[in-house]
C-alpha positions as CSV (number, residue, x, y, z in Angstrom):
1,X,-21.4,25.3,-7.5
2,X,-17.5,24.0,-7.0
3,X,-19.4,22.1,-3.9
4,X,-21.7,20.8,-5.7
5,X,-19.2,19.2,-8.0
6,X,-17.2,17.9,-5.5
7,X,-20.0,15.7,-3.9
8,X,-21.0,15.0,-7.7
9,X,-17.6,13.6,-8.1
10,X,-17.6,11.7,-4.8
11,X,-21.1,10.2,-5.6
12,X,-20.3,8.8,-9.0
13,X,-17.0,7.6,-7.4
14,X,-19.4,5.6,-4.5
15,X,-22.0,4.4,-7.2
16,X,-19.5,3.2,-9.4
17,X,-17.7,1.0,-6.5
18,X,-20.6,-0.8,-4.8
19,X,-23.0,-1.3,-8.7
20,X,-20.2,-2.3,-10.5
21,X,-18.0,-4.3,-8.4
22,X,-14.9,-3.1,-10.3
23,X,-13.0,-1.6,-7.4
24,X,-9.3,-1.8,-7.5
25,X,-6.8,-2.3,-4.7
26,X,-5.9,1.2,-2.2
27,X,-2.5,2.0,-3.8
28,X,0.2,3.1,-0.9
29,X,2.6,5.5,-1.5
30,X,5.2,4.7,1.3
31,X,5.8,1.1,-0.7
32,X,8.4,-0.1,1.8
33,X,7.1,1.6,4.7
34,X,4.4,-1.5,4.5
35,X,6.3,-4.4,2.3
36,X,3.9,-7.6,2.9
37,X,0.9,-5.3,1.2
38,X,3.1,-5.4,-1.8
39,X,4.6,-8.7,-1.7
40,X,4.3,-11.5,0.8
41,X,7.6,-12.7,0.4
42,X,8.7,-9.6,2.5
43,X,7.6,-11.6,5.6
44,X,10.1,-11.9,8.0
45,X,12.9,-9.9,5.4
46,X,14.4,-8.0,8.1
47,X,14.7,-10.6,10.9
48,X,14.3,-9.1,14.0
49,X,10.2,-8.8,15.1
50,X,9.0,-5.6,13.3
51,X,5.6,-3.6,13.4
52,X,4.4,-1.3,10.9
53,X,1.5,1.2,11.2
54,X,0.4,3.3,8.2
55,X,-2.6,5.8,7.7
56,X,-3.4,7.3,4.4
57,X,-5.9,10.0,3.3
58,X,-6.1,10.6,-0.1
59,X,-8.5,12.8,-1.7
60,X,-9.7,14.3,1.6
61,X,-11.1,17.1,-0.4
62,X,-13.9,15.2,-1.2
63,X,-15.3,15.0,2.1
64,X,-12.6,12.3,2.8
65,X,-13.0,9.9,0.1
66,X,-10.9,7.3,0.6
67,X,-9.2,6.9,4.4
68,X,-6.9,3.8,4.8
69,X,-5.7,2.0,8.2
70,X,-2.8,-0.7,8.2
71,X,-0.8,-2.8,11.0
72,X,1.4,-5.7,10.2
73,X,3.5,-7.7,12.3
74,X,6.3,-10.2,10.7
75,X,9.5,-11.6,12.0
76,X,12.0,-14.1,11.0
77,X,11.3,-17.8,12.5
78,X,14.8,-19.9,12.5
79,X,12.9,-23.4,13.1
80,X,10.3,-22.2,10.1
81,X,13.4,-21.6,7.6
82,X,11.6,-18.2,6.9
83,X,9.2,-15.0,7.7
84,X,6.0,-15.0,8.9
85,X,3.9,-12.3,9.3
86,X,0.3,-10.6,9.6
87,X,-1.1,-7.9,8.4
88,X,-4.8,-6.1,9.6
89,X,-6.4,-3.5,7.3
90,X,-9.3,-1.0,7.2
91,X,-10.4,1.0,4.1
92,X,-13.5,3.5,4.2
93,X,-14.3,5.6,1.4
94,X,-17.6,8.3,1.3
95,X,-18.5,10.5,4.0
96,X,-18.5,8.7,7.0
97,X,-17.0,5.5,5.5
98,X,-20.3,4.3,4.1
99,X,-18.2,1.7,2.0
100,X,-16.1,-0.2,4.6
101,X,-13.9,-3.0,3.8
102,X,-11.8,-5.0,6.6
103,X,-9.1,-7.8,6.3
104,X,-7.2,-9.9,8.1
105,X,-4.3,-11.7,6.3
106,X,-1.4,-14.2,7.9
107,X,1.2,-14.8,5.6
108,X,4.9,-17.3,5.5
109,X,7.8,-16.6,3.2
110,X,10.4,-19.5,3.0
111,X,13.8,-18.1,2.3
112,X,16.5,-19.8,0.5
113,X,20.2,-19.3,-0.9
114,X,20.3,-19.0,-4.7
115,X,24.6,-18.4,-4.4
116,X,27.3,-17.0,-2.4
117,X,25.2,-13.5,-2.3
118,X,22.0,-14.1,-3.5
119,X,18.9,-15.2,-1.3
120,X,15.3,-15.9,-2.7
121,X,11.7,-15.4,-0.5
122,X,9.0,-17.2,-1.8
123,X,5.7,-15.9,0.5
124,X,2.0,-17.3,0.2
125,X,-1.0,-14.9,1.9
126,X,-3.9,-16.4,2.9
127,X,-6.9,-13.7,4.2
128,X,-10.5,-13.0,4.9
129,X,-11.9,-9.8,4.0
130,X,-14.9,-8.0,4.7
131,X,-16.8,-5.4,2.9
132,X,-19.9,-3.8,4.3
133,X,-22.4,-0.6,3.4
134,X,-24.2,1.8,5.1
135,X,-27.2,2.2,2.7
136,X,-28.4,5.0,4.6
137,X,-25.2,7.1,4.3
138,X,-24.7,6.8,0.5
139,X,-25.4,9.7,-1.7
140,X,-26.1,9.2,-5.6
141,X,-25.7,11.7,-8.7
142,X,-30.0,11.7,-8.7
143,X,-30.5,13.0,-5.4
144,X,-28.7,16.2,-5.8
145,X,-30.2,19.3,-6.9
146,X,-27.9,21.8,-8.2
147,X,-29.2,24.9,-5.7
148,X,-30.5,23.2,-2.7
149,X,-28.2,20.1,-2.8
150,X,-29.4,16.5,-1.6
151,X,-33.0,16.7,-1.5
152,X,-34.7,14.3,-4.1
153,X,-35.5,10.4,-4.0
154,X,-33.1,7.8,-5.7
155,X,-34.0,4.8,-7.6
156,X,-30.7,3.1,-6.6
157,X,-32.1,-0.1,-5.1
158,X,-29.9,-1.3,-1.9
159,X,-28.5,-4.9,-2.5
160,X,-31.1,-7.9,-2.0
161,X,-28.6,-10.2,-0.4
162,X,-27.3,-7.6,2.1
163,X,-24.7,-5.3,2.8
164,X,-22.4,-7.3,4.2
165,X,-20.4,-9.6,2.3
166,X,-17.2,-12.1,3.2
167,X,-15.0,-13.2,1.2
168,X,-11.6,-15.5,1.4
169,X,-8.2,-14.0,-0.6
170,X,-4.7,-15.5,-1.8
171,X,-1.6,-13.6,-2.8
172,X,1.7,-15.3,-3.4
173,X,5.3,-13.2,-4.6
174,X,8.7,-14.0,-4.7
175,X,12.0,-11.9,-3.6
176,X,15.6,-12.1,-5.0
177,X,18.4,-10.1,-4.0
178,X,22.2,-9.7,-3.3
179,X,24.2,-7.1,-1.2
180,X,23.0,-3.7,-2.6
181,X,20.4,-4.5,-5.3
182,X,16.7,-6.9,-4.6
183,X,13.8,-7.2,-7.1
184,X,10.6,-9.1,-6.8
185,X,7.0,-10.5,-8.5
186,X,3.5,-11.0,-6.6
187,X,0.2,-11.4,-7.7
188,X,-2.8,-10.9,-5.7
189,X,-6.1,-12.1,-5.4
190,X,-5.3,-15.6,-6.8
191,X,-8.7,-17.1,-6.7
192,X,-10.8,-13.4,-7.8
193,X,-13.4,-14.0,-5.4
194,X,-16.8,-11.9,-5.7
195,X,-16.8,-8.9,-3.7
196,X,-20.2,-6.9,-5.6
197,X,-23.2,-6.8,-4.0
198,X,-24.9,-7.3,-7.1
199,X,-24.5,-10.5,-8.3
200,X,-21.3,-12.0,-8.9
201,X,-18.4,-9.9,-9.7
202,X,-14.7,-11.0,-9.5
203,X,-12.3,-9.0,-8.0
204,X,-9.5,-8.3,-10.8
205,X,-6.2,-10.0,-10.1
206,X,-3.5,-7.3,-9.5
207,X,0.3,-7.9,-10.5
208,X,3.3,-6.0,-9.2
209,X,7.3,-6.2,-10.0
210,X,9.6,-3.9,-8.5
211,X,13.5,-3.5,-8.3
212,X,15.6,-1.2,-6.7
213,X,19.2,-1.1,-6.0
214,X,21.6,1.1,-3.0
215,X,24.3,2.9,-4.2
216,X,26.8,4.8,-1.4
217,X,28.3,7.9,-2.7
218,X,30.7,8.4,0.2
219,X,33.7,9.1,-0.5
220,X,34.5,5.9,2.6
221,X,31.8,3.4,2.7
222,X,31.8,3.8,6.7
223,X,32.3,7.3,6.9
224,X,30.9,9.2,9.5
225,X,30.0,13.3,9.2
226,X,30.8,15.6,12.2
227,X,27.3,15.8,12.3
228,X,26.7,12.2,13.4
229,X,25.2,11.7,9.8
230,X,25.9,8.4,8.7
231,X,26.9,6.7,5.2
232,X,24.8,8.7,2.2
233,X,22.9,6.0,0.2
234,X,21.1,6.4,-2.9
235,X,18.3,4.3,-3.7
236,X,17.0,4.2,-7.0
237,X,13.7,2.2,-7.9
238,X,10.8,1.2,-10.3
239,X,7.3,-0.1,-9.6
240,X,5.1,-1.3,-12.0
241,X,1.5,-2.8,-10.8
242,X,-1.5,-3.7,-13.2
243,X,-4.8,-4.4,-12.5
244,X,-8.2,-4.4,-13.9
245,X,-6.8,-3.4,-17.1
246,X,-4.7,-0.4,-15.3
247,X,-1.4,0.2,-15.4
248,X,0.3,2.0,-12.9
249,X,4.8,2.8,-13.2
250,X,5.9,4.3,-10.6
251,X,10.0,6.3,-10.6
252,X,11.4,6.7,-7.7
253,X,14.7,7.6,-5.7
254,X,15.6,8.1,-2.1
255,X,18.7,9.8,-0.5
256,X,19.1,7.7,3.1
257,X,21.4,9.9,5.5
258,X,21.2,8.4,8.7
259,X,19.1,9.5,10.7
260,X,17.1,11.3,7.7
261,X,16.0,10.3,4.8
262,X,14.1,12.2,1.7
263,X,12.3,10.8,-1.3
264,X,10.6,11.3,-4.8
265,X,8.4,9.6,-6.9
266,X,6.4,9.9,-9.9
267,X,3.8,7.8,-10.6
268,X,1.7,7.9,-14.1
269,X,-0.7,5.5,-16.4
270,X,-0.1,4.3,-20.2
271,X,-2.3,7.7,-21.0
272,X,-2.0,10.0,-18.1
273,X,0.3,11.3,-15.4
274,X,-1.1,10.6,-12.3
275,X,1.0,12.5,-8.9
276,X,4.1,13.6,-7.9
277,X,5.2,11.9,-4.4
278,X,7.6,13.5,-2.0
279,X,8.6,11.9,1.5
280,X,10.9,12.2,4.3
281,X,11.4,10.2,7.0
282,X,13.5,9.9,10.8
283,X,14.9,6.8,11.8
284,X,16.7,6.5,14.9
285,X,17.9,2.9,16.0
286,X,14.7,0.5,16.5
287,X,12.1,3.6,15.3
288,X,11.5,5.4,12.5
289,X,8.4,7.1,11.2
290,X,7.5,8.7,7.8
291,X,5.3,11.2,6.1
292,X,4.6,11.7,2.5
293,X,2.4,13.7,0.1
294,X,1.1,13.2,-3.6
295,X,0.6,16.0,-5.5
296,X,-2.1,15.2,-7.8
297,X,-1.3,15.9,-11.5
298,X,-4.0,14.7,-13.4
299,X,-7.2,15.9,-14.4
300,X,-8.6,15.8,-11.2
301,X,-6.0,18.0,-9.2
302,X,-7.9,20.7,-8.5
303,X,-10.7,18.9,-6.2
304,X,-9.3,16.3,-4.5
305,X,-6.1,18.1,-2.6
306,X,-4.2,15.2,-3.3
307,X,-3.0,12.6,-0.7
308,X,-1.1,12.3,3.0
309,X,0.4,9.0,4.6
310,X,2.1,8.8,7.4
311,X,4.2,5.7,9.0
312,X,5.4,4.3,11.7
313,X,8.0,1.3,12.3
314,X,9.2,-0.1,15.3
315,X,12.4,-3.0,15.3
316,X,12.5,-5.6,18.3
317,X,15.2,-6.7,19.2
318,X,16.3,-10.1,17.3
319,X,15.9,-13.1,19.5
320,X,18.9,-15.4,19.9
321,X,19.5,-17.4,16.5
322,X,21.6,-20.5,15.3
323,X,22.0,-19.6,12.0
324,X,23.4,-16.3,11.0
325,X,20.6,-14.9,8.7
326,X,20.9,-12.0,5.9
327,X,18.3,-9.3,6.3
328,X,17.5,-7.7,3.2
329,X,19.1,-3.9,2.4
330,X,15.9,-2.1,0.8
331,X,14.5,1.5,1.5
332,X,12.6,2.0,5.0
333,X,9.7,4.3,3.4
């Protein structure tokens, strides 16, 4: 029976994305671990060429529900006066990824000095997504019998224009920030293109702000442990996102100890508490990498064993540069 309700679950969670169109974005729980998904205007924000790879499985209880691919690429262009950047994604959710969507996105952030320590990145993203079923994979709430499982006929009716569908997307954002502190705005899907398959269906506009600060609490600002641990940082931040109605605050803090660093979140709704996020990371000159896990406090904790993501960044070296440029100090995960 607890099997049967987990495919229940996933079904209704597979009907409701490709009848009603009202999907919302994947949500990332490493936020700086993959900046331009958040904000454009993070193109190019650490100067040097940098790559990012993240994977996330969340919910793989139910028979991996939702499995999420990204690579980005951005770096810091002198003759451009700013970041640009690119970013590939893959998200499949249902068994087998029977609802796939793709994108490609290039993006440009054009960075300016607002005062003696304060800069401002102002980023555009322009993409083209992809989102595609596998009729024959899907599994709806009226196939299933409650002993012998998926036996019976469906009257779900597969899309008449296809099931593949393309679609253009723009996202803009902004950046300010000084020495130890950096908050920012972007909203995504400008336009709301149509991504249902069944007639036209906009895809909600979805609106983040976040702002975070680095505090040292050494007793030296460049003191180094025997251990070869460098300066403690704290990092203190807040996340709030909203779309489709949704709102999403997300509470977090991060103790960087160089080479190591160790995070919590907490992320909840206007109604409900959603998952507790714990991470930790290695970073070691031009490399780090990063796992994290969300602990799934809502109503639906006890079927979907919450959510793993794990990162990878690589910094190349900076190429040779007329202008000294300021990289922005923000957490690496």
């Amino acid at each position: 029976m607890k099997k049967v309700t987990k495919i229940a679950l996933l079904a209704a969670l597979l009907v409701g994305a490709v009848q009603s169109g009202k999907a919302q974005d994947v949500v990332f729980s490493q936020f700086y671990a993959n900046p331009m998904y958040m904000n454009p205007a993070f193109a190019g924000s650490k100067v040097c060429p940098r790559i990012s790879i993240n994977y996330r499985s969340q919910w793989p209880a139910l028979v991996s529900a939702f499995t999420t691919v990204s690579a980005s690429y951005d770096q810091y262009i002198d003759a451009l006066h700013g970041g640009i950047g690119a970013l590939l994604m893959t998200d499949r959710q249902g068994d087998h990824g029977a609802l796939q969507t793709s994108s490609a996105a290039v993006m440009y952030a054009f960075r300016f000095q607002l005062g003696r320590n304060v800069w401002v990145n102002a980023g555009l993203k322009a993409g083209v997504t992809n989102t595609s079923l596998e009729w024959d994979g899907l599994r709806f709430p009226d196939m299933i019998d409650p002993v012998a499982g998926y036996i019976l006929s469906t009257g779900a009716k597969p899309p008449a224009d296809g099931t593949s569908k393309w679609y253009l997307d723009f996202d803009a954002g902004a950046l300010i920030y000084g020495q130890s502190w950096y908050a920012g705005f972007s909203a995504a899907h400008l336009t709301q293109p149509s991504n249902g398959f069944y007639g036209v269906t906009k895809l909600p506009m979805k609106f983040t702000g976040n702002i975070g600060g680095l505090i040292n609490i050494a007793e030296e600002a460049r003191r180094t442990s025997s251990l070869g641990l460098g300066t403690p940082v704290l990092s203190p931040n807040f996340i709030y996102q909203y779309q489709a109605g949704f709102h999403y605050f997300n509470y977090g803090l991060y103790l960087d100890w160089m080479p190591f660093l160790v995070g919590v979140w907490f992320r909840n709704g206007l109604e409900n508490a959603d998952a507790f996020i714990f991470q930790v990371g290695f970073q070691q000159d031009y490399f780090k990498i990063g796992y994290s896990y969300d602990v799934t406090v809502s109503k639906l904790s006890n079927n979907t064993s919450g959510a793993h993501e794990f990162s990878i960044g690589i910094l190349l070296p900076c190429p040779e540069k007329k202008h000294k440029v300021k990289a922005i100090r923000c957490p690496s995960f």
